[in-house]
C-alpha positions in Angstrom: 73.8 67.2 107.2 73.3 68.7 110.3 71.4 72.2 110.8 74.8 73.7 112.6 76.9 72.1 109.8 74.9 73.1 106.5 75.2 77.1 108.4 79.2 77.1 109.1 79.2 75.5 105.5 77.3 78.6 104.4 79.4 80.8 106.7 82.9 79.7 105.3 81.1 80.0 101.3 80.1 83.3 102.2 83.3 85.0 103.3 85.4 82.7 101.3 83.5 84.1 97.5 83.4 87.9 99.5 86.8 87.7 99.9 87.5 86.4 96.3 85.7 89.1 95.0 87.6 91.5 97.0 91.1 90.2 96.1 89.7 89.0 92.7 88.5 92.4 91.8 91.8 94.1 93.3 93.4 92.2 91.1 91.6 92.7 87.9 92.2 96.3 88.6 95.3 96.3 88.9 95.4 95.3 85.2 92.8 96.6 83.4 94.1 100.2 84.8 97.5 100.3 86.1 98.0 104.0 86.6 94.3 105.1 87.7 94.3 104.0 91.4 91.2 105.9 91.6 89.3 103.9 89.0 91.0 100.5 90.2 88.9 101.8 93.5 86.3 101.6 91.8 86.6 98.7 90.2 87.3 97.0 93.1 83.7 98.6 95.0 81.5 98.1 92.2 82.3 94.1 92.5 82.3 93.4 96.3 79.1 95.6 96.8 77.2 93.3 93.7 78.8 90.1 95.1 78.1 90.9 98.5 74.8 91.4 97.9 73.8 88.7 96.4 76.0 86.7 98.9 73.3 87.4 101.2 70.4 86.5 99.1 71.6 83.4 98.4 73.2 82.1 101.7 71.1 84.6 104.4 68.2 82.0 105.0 70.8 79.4 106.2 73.3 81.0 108.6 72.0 84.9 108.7 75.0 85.7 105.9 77.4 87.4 108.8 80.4 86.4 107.4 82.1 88.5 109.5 83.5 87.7 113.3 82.5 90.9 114.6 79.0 90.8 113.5 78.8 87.0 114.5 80.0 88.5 118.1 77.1 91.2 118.2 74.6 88.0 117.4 75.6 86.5 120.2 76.2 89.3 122.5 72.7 90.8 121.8 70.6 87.6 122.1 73.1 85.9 125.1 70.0 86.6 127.7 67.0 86.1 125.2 68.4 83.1 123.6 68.0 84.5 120.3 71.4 84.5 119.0 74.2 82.0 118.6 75.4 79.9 121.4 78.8 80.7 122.4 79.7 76.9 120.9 78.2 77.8 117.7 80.1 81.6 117.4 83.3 79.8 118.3 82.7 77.4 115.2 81.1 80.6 112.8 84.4 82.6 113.6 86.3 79.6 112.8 84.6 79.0 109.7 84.7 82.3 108.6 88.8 82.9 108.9 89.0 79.7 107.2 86.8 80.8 104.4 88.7 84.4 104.1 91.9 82.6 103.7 90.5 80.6 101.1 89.1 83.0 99.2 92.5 84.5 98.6 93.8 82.2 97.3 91.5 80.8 94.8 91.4 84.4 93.8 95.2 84.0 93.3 94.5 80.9 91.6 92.1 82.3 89.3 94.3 85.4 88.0 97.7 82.9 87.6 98.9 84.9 90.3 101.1 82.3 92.5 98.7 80.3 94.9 99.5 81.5 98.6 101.0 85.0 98.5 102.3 87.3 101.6 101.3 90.8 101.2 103.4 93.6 101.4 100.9 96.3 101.7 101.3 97.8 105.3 98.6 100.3 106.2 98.3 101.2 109.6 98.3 105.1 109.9 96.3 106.7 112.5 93.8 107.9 109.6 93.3 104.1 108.1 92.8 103.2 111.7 89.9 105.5 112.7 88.8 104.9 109.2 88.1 101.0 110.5 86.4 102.1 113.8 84.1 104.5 111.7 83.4 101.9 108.9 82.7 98.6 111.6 80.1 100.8 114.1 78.8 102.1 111.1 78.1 98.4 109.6 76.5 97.1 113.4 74.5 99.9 113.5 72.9 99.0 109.8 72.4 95.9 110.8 71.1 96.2 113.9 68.8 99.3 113.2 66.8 96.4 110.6 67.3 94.0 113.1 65.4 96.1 115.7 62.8 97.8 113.5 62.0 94.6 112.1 63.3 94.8 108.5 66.3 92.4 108.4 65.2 91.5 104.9 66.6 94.7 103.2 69.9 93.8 105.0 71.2 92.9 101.0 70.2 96.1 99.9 71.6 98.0 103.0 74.3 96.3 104.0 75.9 96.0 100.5 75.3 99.9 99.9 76.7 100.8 102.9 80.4 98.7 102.3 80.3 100.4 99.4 79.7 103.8 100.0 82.4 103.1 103.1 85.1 101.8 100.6 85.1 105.4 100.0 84.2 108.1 102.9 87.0 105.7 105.0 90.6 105.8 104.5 90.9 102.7 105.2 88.6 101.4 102.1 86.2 99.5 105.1 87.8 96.3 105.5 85.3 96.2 108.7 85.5 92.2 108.8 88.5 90.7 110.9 88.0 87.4 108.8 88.1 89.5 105.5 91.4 91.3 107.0 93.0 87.9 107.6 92.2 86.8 104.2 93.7 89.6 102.4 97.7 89.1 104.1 97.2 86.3 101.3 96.8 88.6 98.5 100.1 90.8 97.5 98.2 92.8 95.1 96.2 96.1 95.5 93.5 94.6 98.0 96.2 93.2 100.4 97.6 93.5 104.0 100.9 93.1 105.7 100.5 90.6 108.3 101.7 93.5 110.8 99.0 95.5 110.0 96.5 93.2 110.7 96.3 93.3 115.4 95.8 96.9 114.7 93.3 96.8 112.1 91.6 93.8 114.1 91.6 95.6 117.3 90.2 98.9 115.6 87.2 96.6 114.3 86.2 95.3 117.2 86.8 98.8 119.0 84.1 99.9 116.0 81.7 97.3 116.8 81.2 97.6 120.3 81.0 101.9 119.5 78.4 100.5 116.9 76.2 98.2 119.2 76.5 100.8 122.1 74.4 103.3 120.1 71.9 100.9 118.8 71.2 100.6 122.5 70.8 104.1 122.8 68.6 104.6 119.4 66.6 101.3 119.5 67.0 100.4 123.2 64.3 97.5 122.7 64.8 94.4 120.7 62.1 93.0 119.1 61.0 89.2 120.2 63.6 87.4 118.1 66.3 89.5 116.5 68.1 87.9 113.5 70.8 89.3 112.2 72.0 89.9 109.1 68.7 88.2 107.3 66.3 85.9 109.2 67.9 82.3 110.2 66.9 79.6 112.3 67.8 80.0 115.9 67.3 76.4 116.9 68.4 73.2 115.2 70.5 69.6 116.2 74.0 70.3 116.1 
């Protein structure tokens, strides 16, 4: 298998388990306590921070663990000049793996509770509050990355990067979906963790709004990247496609 192949393989693993946790967990919620929205919150937390942690552990070393369009973007954004980050022919394939792995995820999750397999969700969301919420939550997930990136400790990105979803899940309104692949994934889930499919341009658009607010003041704070910036964990740059 090819290097670019075994990393979109990891890429469409990664958000494809994240976002069975997510909807897996919402769903487990939902029934262990069915009138405490504020413990099926954290319910649902406690699992995706654990199972996005170890998400990146485990699949980091082959793609970088970004699982998430908007961080794939920054990648190749940031190291376009440097050649450091992903070619645009390799983001276009990491953002292609990545939706496909968040609408999977959904449904094995589905699957997995007897719910029926491929669900529309009903759950529309977009308030002014939710939407901030998701600009807040995505530049506040760049900046964490890229402040490791750019001091040189990418390797605490599991630690950091899980903690800070989880502490988002509850200062945002939103919950942080912060991940337009995750976002897509849930419209397949009509249970607590879901999205109408009209919520989602907004919530989209709000994300990548986030993310370029996020990048811009990693320029300001770290305005010097260091030799080769990996992002989330260290990957390899280079390979056969």
């Amino acid at each position: 298998m090819s290097v670019l192949a075994r990393r979109l393989l990891a890429e469409f693993m990664g958000t494809a388990l994240l976002v069975c946790a997510v909807v897996g967990s919402g769903i487990a919620a939902q029934q262990l306590s069915p009138h405490d929205s504020g413990v099926q919150l954290l319910e649902n937390s406690t699992a995706t921070v654990f199972g996005l942690g170890v998400l990146i552990l485990m699949l980091g070393p082959v793609s970088g663990a970004h699982f998430n369009p908007v961080v794939s973007i920054a990648d190749w954004w940031a190291g376009r000049r440097r050649g450091t980050g992903l070619t645009a022919t390799d983001l276009a394939a990491y953002v292609g793996a990545q939706v496909l792995g968040g609408m999977v995820g959904a449904v094995l999750a589905n699957i997995m509770f007897d719910q029926r397999a491929v669900q529309i969700s009903n759950h529309h969301r977009v308030t002014t509050g939710h939407l901030v919420g998701e600009v807040v939550a995505t530049a506040g997930l760049i900046a964490v990355i890229f402040a490791l990136a750019r001091t040189g400790r990418a390797a605490m990105s599991a630690a950091a990067v899980a903690a800070y979803i989880g502490a988002a899940y509850w200062f945002t309104s939103s919950t942080s979906f912060a991940n337009p692949a995750v976002t897509i994934g849930r419209i397949f889930s009509d249970t607590f963790a879901g999205i109408a499919p009209a919520s989602v341009p907004a919530f989209i658009a709000a994300q990548i709004l986030g993310a370029g607010i996020g990048f811009a003041l990693i320029g300001l704070l770290y305005p010097d990247p260091v030799p080769a910036e990996n992002i989330v964990t260290p990957h390899p740059v280079t390979g056969p496609a």
